[in-house]
C-alpha positions as a printed NumPy array, in Angstrom:
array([[ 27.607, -18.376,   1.156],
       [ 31.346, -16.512,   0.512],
       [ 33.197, -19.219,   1.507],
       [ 30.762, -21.766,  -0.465],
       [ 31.71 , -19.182,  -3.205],
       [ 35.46 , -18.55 ,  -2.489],
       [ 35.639, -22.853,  -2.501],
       [ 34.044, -22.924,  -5.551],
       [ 36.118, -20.032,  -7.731],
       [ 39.552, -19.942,  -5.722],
       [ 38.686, -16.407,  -4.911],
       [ 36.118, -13.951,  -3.97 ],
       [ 36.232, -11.991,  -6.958],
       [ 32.901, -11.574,  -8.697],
       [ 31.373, -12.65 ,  -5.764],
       [ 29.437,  -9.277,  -5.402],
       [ 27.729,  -8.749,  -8.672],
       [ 26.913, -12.949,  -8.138],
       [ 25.309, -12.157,  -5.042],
       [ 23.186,  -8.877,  -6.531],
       [ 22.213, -11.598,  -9.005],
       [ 20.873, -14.253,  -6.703],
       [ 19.124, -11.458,  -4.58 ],
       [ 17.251,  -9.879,  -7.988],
       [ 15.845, -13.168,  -8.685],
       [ 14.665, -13.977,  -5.657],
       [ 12.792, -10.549,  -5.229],
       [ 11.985, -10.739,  -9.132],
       [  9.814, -13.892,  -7.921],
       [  8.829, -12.406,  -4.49 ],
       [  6.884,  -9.73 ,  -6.811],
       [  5.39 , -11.896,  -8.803],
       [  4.002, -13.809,  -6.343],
       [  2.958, -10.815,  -4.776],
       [  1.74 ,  -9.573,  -7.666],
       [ -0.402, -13.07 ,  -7.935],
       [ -2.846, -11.987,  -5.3  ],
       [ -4.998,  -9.7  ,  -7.132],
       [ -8.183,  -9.854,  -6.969],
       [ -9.329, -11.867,  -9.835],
       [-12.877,  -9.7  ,  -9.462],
       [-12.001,  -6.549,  -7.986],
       [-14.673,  -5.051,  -6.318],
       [-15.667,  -1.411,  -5.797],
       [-14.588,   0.478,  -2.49 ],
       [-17.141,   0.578,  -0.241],
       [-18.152,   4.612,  -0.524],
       [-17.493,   7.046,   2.865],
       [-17.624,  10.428,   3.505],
       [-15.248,  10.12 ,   6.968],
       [-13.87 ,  13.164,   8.903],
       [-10.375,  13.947,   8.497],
       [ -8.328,  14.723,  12.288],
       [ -7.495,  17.957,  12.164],
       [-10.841,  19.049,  10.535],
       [-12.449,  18.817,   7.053],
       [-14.001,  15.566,   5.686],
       [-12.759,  12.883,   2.667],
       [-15.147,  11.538,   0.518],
       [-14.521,   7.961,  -0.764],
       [-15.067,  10.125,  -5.151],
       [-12.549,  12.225,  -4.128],
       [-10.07 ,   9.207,  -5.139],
       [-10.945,   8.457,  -8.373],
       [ -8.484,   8.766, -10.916],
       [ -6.117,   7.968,  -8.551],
       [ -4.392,   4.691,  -6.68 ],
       [ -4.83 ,   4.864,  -3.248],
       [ -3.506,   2.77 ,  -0.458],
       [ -6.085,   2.905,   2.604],
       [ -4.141,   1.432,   6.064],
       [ -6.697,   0.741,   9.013],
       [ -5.522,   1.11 ,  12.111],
       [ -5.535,   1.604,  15.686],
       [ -3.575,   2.444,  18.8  ],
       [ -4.363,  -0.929,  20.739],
       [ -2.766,  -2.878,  17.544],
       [  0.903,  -3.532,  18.207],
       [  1.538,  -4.483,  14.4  ],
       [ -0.472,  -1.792,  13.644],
       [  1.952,   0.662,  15.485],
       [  4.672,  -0.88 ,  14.696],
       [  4.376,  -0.67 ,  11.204],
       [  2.989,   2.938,  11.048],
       [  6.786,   4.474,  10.603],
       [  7.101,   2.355,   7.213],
       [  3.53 ,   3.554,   6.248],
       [  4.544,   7.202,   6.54 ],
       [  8.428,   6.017,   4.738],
       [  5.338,   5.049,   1.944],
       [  3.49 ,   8.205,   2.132],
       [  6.411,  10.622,   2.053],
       [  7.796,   8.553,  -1.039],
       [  4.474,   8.972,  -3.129],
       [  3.83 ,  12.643,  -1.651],
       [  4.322,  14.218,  -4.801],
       [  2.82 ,  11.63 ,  -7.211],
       [ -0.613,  13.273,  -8.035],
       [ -2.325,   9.724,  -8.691],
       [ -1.447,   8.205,  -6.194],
       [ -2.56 ,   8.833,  -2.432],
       [ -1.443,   7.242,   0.853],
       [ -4.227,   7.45 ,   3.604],
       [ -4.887,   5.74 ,   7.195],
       [ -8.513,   5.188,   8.596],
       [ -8.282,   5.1  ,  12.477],
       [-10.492,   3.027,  13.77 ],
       [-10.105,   3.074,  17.53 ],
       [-13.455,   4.525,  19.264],
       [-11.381,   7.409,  21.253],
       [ -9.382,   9.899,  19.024],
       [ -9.133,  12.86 ,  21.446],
       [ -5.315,  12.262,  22.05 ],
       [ -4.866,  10.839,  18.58 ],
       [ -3.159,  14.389,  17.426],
       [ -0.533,  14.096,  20.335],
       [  0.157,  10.594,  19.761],
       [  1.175,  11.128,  16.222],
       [  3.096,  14.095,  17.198],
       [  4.982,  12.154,  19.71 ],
       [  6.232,   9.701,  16.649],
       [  6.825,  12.257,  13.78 ],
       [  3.9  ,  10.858,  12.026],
       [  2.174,  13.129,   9.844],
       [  0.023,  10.839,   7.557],
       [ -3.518,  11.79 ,   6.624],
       [ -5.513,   9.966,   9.291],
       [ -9.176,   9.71 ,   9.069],
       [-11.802,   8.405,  11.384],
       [-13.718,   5.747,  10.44 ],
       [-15.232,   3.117,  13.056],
       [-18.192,   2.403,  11.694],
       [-17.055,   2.436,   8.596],
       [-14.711,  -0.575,   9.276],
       [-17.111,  -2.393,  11.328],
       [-19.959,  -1.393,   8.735],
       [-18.033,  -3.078,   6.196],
       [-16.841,  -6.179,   7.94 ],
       [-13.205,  -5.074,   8.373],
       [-12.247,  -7.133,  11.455],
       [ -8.29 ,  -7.602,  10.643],
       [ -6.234,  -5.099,  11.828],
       [ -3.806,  -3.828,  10.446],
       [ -5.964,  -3.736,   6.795],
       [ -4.614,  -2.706,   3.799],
       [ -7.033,  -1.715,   0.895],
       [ -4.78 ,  -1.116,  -2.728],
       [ -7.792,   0.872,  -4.434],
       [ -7.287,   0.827,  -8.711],
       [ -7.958,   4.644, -10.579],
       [-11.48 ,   3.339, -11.178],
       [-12.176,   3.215,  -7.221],
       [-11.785,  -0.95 ,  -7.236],
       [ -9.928,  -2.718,  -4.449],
       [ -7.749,  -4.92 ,  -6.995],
       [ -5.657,  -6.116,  -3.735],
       [ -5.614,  -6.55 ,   0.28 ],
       [ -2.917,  -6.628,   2.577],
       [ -4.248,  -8.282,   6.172],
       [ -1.744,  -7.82 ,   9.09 ],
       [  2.092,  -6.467,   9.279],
       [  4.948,  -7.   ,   6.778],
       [  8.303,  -5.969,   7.644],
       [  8.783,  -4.766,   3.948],
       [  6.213,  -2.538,   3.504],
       [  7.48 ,   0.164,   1.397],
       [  8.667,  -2.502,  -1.287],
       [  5.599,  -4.435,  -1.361],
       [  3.109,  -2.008,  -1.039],
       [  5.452,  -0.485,  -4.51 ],
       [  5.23 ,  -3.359,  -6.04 ],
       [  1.395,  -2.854,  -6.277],
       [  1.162,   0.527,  -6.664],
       [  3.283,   0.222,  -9.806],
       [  1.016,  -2.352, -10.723],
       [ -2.05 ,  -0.041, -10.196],
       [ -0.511,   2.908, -11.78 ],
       [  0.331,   0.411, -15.15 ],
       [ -2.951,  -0.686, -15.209],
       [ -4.474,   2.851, -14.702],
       [ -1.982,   3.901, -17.401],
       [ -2.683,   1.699, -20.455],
       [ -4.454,   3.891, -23.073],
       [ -8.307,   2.346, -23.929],
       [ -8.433,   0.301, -26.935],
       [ -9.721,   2.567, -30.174],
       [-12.453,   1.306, -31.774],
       [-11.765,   1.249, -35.544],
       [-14.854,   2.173, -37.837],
       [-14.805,   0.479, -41.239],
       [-15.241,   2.062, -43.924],
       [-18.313,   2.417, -45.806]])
């Protein structure tokens, strides 16, 4: 593309900020189509009260208010693994955004090394253990990303690996956090 460039202007000056150009656009209209698969009907998170590794529980309420981004996973799922180090990129990005919360559901049916394994790849995401509840709620594509509006809707899904996770899974958190963020309409009384 330089030397297409280069032929075309005698040089290669400018050739940079043309380039930025070219790539802004084309991610400008990667977003939007992105951005194009929400849910036209969003519908409400299925509720859970799963236990959290490491001890304690999460219940599905204690989200509300708040976007959340809910990865299932498992250790038998190559994407699944091999996306997990941009997952926890995600996490550590949003980790001090109070409304918004990055969280895995592990779904394999033997956890008892889970702990080591995550040690062993510097992963420190919240992981909670949920097998029924994928299989409960028909959750059969793994990886599964659920994109979970302040109003505890899933507004969009993410099925399978993407090897630009943190930007696209942005993308809709932005989203979420606009739509979350628009003040409610005021209702004007007349007079009288």
């Amino acid at each position: 593309m330089k030397r297409l460039y280069q032929r075309q202007h005698r040089d290669d000056r400018g050739y940079a900020a043309y380039r930025q150009q070219l790539e802004a656009a084309v991610r400008d209209r990667r977003r939007a189509a992105l951005l194009s698969t929400a849910i036209a009907e969003p519908k409400p998170l299925p509720p859970f009260v799963l236990s959290r590794l490491g001890g304690g529980e999460v219940r599905s309420e204690s989200l509300r208010g708040r976007v959340a981004v809910i990865n299932l996973w498992a250790k038998w799922c190559g994407p699944c693994v091999a996306e997990m180090p941009a997952l926890q990129d995600l996490a550590d990005a949003f980790a001090g955004a109070p409304d918004v919360v990055v969280s895995t559901v592990n779904v394999d049916t033997k956890t008892d090394d889970l702990a080591v394994w995550l040690a062993e790849r510097g992963l420190r995401l919240e992981v909670l253990l949920g097998t029924r509840y994928a299989s409960d709620n028909g959750y059969n594509t793994l990886p599964l990303t659920l994109f979970v509006d302040h109003d505890g809707r899933i507004v969009f899904t993410h099925e399978g690996a993407t090897e630009r996770l943190v930007e696209e899974f942005t993308w809709r958190i932005e989203a979420l956090r606009q739509r979350g963020s628009a003040p409610a309409p005021r209702l004007v009384r007349p007079a009288g």
